[in-house]
DRENTORKOL-3810 file (N, C-alpha, C; in nm, 4 decimals):
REM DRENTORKOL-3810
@n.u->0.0846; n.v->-0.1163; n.w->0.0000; ca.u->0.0000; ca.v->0.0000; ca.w->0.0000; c.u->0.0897; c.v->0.1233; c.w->0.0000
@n.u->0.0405; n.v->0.1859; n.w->-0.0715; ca.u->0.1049; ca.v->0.3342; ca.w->-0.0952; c.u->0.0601; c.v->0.4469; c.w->-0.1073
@n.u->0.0962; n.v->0.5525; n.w->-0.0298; ca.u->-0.0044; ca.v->0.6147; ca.w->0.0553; c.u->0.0959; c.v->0.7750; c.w->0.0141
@n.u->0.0278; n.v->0.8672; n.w->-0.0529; ca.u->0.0682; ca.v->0.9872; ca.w->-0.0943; c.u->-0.0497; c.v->1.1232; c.w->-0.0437
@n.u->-0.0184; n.v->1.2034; n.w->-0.0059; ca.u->-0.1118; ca.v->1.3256; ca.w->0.0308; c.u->-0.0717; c.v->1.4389; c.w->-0.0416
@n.u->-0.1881; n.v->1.5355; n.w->-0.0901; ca.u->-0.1227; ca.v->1.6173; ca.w->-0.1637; c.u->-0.2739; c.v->1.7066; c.w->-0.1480
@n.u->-0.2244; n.v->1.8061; n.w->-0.0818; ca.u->-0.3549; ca.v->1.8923; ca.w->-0.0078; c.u->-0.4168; c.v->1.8482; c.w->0.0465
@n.u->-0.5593; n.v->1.8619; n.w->0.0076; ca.u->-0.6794; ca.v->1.7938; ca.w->0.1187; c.u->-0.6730; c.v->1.6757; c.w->0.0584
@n.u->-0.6162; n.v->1.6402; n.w->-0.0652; ca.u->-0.6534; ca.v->1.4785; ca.w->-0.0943; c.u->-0.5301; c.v->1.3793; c.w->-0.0319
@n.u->-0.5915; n.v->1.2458; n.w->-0.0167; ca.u->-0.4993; ca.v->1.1607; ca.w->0.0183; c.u->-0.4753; c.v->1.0211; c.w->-0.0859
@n.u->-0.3625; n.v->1.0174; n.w->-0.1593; ca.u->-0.4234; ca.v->0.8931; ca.w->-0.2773; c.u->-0.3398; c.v->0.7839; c.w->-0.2096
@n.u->-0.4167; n.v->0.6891; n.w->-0.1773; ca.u->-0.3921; ca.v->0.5582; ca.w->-0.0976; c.u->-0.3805; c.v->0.4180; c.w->-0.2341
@n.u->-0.2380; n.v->0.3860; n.w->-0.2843; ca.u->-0.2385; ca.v->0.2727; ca.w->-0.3708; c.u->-0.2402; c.v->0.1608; c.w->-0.3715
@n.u->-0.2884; n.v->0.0294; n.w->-0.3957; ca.u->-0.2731; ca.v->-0.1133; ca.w->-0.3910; c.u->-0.1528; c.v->-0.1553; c.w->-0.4913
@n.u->-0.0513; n.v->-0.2091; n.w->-0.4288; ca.u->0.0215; ca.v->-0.2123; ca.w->-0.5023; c.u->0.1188; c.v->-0.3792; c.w->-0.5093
@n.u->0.0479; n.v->-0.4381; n.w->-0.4124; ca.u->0.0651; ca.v->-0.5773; ca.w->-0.4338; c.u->0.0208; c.v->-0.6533; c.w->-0.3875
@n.u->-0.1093; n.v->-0.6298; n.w->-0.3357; ca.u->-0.2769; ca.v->-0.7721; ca.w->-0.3373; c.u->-0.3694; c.v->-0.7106; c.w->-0.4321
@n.u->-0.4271; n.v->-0.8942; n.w->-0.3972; ca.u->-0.5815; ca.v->-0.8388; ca.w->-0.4597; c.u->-0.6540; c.v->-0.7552; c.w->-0.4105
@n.u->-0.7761; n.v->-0.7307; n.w->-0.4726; ca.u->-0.8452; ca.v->-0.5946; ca.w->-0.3976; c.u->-0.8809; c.v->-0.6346; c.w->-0.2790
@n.u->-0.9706; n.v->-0.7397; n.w->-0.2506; ca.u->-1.0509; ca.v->-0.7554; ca.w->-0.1213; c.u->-0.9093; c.v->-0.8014; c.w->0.0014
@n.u->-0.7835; n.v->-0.8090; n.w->-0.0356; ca.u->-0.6777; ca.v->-0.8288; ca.w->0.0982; c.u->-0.6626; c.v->-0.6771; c.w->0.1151
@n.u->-0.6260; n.v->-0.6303; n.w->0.0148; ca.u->-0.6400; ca.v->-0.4208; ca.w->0.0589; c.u->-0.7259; c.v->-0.3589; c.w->0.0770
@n.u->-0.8490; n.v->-0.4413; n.w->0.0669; ca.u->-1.0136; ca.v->-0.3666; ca.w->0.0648; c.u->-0.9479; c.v->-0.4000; c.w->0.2888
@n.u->-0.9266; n.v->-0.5027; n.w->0.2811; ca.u->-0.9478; ca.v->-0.5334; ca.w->0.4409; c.u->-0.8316; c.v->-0.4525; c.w->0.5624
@n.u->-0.7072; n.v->-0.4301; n.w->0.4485; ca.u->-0.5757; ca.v->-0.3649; ca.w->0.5256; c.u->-0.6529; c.v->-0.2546; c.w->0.5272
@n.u->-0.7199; n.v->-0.1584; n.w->0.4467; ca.u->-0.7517; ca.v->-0.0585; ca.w->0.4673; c.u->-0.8299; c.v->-0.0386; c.w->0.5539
@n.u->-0.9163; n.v->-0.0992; n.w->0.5730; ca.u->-1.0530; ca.v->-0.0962; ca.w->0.6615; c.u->-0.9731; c.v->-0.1020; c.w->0.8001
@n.u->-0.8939; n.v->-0.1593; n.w->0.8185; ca.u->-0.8012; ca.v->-0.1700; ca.w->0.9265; c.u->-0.7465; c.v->-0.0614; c.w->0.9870
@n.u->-0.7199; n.v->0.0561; n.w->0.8930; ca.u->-0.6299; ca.v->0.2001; ca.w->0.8969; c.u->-0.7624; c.v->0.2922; c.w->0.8655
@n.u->-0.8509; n.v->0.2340; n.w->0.8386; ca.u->-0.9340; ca.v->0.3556; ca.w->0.8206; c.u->-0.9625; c.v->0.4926; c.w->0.8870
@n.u->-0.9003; n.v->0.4519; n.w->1.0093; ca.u->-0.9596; ca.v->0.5869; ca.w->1.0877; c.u->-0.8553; c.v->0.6879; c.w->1.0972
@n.u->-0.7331; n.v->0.6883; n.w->1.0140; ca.u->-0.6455; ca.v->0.7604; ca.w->1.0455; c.u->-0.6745; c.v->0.8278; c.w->0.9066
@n.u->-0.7285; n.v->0.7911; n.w->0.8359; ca.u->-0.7738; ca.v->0.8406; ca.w->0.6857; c.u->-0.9272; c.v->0.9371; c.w->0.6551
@n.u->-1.0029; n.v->0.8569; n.w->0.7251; ca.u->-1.1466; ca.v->0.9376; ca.w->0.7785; c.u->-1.1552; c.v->1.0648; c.w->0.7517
@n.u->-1.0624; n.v->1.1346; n.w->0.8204; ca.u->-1.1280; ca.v->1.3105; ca.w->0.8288; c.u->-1.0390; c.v->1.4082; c.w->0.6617
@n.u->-1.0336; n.v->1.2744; n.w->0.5833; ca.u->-0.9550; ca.v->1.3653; ca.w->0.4347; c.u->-0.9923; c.v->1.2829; c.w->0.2989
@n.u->-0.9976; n.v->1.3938; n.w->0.2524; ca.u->-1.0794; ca.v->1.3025; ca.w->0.0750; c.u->-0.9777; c.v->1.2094; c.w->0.0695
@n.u->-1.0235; n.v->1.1003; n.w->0.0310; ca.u->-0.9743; ca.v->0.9543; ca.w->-0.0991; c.u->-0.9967; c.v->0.9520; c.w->-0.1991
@n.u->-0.8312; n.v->0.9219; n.w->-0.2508; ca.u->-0.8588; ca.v->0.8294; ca.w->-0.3709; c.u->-0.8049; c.v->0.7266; c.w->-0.3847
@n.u->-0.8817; n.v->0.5989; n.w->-0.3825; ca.u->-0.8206; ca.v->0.4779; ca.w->-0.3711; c.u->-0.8313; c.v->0.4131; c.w->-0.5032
@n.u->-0.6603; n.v->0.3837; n.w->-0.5118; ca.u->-0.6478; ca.v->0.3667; ca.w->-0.6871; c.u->-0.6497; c.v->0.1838; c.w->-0.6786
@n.u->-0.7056; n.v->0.1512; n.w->-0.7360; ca.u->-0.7200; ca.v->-0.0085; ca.w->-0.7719; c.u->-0.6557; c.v->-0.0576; c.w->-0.9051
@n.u->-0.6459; n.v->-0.0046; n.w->-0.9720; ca.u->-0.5512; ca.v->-0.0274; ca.w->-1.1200; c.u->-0.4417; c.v->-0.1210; c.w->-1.1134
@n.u->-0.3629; n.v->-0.1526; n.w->-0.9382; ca.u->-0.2861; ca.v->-0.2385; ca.w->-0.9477; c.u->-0.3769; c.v->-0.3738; c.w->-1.0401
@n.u->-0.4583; n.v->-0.4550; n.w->-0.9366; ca.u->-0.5531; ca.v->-0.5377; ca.w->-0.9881; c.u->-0.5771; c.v->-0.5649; c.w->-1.0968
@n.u->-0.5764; n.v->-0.6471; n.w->-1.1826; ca.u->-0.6160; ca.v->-0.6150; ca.w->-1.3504; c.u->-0.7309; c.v->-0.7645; c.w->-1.3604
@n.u->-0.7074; n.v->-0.8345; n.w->-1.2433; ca.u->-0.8409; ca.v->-0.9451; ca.w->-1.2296; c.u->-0.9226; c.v->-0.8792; c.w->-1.1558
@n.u->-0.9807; n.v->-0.7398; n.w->-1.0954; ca.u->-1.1007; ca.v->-0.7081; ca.w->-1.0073; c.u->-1.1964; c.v->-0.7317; c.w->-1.0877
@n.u->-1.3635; n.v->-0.7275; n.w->-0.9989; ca.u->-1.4403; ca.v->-0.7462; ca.w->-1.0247; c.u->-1.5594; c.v->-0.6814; c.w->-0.9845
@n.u->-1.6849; n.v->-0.6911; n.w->-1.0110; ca.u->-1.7478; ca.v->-0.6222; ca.w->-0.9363; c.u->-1.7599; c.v->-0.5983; c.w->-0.8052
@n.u->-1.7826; n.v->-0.7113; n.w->-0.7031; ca.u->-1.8326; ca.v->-0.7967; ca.w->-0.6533; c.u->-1.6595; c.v->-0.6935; c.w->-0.5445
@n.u->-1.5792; n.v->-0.6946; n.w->-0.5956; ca.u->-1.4597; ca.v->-0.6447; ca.w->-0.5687; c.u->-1.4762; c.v->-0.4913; c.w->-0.5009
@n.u->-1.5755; n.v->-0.4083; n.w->-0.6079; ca.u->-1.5415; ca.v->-0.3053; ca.w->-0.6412; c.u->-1.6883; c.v->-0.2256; c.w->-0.5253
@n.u->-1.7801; n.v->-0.3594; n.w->-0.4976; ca.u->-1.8631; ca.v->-0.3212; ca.w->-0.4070; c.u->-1.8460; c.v->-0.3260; c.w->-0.2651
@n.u->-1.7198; n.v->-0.3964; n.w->-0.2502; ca.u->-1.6776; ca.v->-0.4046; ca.w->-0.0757; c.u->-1.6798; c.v->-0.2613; c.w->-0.0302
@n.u->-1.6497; n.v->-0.1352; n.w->-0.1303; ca.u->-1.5889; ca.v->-0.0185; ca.w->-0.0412; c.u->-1.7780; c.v->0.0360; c.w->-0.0385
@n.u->-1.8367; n.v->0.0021; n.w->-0.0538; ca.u->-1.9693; ca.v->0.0662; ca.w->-0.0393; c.u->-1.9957; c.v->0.1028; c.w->0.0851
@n.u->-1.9644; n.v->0.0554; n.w->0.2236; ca.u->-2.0166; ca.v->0.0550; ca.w->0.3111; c.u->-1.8920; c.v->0.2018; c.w->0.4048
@n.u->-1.7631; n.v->0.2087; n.w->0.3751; ca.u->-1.6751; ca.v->0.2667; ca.w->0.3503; c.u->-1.7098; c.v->0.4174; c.w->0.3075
@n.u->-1.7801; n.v->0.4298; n.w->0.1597; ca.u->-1.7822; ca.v->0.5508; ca.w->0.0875; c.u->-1.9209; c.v->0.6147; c.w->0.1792
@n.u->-2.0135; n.v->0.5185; n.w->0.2072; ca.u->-2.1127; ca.v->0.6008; ca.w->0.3228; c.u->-2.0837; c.v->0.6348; c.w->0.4226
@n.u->-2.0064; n.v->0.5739; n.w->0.5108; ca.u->-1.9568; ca.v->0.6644; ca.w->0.6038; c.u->-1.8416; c.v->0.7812; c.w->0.6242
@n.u->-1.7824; n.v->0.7884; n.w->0.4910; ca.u->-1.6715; ca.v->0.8848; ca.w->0.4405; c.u->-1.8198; c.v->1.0182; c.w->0.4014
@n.u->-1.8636; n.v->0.9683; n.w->0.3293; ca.u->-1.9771; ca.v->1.0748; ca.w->0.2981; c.u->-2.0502; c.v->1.1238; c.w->0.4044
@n.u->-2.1130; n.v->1.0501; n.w->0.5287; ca.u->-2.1058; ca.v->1.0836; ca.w->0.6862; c.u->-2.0152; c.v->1.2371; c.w->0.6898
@n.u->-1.8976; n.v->1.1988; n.w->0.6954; ca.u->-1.7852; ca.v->1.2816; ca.w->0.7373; c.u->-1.8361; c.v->1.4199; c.w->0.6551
@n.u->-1.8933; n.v->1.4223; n.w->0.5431; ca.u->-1.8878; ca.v->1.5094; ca.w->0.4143; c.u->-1.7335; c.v->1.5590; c.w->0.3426
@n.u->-1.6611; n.v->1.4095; n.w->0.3111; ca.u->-1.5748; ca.v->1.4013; ca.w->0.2751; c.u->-1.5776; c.v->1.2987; c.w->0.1198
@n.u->-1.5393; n.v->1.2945; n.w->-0.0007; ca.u->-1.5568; ca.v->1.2036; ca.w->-0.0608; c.u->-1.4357; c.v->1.1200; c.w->-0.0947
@n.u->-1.5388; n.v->1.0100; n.w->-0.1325; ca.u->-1.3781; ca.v->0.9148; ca.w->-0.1846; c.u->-1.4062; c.v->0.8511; c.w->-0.2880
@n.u->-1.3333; n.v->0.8470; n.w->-0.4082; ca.u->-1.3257; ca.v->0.8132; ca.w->-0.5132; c.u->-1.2377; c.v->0.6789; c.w->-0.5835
@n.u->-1.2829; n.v->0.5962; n.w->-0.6503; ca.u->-1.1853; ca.v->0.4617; ca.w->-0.6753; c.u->-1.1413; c.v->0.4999; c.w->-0.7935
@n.u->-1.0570; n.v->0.4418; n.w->-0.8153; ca.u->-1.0105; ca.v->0.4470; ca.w->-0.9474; c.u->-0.9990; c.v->0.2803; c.w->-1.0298
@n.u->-1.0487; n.v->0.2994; n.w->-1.1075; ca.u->-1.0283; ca.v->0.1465; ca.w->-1.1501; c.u->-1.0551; c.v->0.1670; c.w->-1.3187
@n.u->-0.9456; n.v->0.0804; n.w->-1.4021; ca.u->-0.9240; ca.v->0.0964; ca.w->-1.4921; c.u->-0.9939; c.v->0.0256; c.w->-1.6700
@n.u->-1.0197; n.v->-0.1048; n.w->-1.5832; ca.u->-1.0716; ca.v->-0.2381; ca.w->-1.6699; c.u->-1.2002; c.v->-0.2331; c.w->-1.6260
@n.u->-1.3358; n.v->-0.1755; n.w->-1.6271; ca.u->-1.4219; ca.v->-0.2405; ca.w->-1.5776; c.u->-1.5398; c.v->-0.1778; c.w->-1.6779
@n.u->-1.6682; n.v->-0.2342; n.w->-1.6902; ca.u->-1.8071; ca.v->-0.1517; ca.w->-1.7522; c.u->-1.8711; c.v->-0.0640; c.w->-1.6502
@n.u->-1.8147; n.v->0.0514; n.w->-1.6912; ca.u->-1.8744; ca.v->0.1680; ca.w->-1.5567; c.u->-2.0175; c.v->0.1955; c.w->-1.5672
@n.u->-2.0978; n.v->0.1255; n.w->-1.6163; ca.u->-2.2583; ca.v->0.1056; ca.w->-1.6378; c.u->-2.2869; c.v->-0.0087; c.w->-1.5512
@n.u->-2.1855; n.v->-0.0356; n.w->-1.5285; ca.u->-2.2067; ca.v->-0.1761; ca.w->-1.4267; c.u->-2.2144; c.v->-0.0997; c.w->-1.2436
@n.u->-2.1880; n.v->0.0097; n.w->-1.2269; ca.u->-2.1471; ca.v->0.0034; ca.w->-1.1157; c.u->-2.2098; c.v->0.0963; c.w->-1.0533
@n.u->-2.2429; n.v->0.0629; n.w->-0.9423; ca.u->-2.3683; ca.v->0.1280; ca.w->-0.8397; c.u->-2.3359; c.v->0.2921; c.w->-0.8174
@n.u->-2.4872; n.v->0.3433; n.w->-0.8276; ca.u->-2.4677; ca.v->0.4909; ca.w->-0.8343; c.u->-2.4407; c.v->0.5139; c.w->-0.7393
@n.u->-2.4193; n.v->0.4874; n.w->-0.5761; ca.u->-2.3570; ca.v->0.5460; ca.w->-0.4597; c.u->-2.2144; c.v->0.5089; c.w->-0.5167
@n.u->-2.1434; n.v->0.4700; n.w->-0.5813; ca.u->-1.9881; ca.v->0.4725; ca.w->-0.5998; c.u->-1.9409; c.v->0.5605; c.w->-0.7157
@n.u->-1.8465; n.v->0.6063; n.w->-0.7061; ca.u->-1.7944; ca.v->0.6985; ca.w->-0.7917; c.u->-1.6085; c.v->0.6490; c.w->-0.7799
@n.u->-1.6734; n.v->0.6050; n.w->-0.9488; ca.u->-1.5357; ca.v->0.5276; ca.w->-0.9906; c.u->-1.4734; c.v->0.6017; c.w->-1.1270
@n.u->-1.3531; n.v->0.5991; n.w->-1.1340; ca.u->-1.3218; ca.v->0.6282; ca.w->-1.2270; c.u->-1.1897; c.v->0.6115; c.w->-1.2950
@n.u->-1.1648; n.v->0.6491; n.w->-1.4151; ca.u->-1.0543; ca.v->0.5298; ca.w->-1.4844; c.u->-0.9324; c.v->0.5834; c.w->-1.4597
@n.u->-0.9348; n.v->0.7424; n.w->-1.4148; ca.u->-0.7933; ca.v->0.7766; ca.w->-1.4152; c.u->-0.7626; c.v->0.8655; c.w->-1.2617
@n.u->-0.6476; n.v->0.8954; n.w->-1.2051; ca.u->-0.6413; ca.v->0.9503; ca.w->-1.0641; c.u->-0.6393; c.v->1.0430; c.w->-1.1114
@n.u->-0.6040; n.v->1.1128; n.w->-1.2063; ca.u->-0.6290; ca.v->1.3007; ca.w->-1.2496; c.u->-0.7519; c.v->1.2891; c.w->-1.2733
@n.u->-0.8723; n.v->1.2119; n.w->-1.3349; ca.u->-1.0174; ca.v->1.2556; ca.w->-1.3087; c.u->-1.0740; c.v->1.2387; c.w->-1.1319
@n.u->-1.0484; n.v->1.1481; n.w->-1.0850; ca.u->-1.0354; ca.v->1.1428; ca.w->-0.9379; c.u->-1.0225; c.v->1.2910; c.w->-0.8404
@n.u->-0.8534; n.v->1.3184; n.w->-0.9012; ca.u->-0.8815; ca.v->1.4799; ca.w->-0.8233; c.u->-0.9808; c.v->1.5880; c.w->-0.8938
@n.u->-1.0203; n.v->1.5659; n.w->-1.0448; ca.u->-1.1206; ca.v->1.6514; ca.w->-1.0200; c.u->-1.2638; c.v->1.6138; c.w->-1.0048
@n.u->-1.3016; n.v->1.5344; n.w->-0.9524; ca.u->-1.4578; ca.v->1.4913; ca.w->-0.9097; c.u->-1.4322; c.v->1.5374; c.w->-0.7307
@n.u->-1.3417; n.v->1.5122; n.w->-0.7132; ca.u->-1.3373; ca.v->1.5930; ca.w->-0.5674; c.u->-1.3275; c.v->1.7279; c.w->-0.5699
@n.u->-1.2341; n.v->1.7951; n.w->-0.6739; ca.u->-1.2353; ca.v->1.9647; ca.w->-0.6344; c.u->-1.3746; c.v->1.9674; c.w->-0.7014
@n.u->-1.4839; n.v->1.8801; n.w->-0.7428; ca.u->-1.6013; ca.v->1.9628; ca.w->-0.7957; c.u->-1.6941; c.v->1.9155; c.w->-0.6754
@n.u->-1.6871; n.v->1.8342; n.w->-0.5857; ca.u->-1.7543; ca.v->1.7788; ca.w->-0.4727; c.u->-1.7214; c.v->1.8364; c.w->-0.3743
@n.u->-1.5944; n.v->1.9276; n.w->-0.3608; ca.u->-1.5226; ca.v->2.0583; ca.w->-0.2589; c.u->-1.6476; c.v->2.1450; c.w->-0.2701
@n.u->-1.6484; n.v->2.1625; n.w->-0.3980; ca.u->-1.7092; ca.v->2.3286; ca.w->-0.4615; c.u->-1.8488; c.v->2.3187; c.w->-0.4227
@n.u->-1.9530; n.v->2.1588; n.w->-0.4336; ca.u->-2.0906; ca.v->2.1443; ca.w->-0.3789; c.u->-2.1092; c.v->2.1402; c.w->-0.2724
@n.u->-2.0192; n.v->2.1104; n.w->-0.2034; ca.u->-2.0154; ca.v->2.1171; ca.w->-0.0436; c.u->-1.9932; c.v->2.2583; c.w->-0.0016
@n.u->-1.9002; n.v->2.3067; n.w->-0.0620; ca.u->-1.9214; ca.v->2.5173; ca.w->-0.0271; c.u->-2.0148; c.v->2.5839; c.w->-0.0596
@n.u->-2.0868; n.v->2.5055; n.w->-0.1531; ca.u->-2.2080; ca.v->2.5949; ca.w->-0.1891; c.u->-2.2951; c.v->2.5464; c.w->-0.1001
@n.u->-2.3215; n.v->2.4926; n.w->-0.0573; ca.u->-2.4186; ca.v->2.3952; ca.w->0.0347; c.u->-2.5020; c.v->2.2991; c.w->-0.0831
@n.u->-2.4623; n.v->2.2411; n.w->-0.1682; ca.u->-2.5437; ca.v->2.1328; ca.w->-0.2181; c.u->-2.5713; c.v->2.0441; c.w->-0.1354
END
């Protein structure tokens, strides 16, 4: 796991398990991560799956609790496939900007 901060964001990488052994290390560290946007890049993975990609569901609601968001990144997948409470996406530069535009709804009071 590899773990970079760069302003309010924090990009947290998988960089040598499968998803659901880093879906679980993380969940483990979660609380030191809690109070700052994510982006958790999954791209290591090139076998994930859905089923993979739905463990962080329970995760992104209580990050959203916080009114903080967190964003996956994942590279191989049918993004029509994937549940509208998650916000996934193929690259970590679209990542930081779905957060500076989820900064900007949260200042406005959306």
């Amino acid at each position: 796991m590899k773990v970079e901060q760069k302003g309010h964001t924090t990009t947290i990488r998988n960089t040598q398990c499968n998803t659901a052994e880093f879906y679980n290390k993380l969940n483990h560290e979660y609380n030191s991560y809690k109070s700052q946007n994510l982006i958790i890049d999954l791209s290591f993975d090139k076998a994930i799956t859905m089923s993979d990609i739905k463990l962080f569901l329970e995760m992104v609601k209580s990050h959203r609790k916080q009114k903080k968001s967190l964003v996956l990144v994942v590279s191989d997948i049918d993004f029509n496939d994937v549940p509208a409470k998650l916000t996934v996406v193929p690259t970590v530069l679209e990542a930081h900007d779905i957060i500076e535009m989820e900064e900007i709804e949260r200042d406005l009071g959306f």
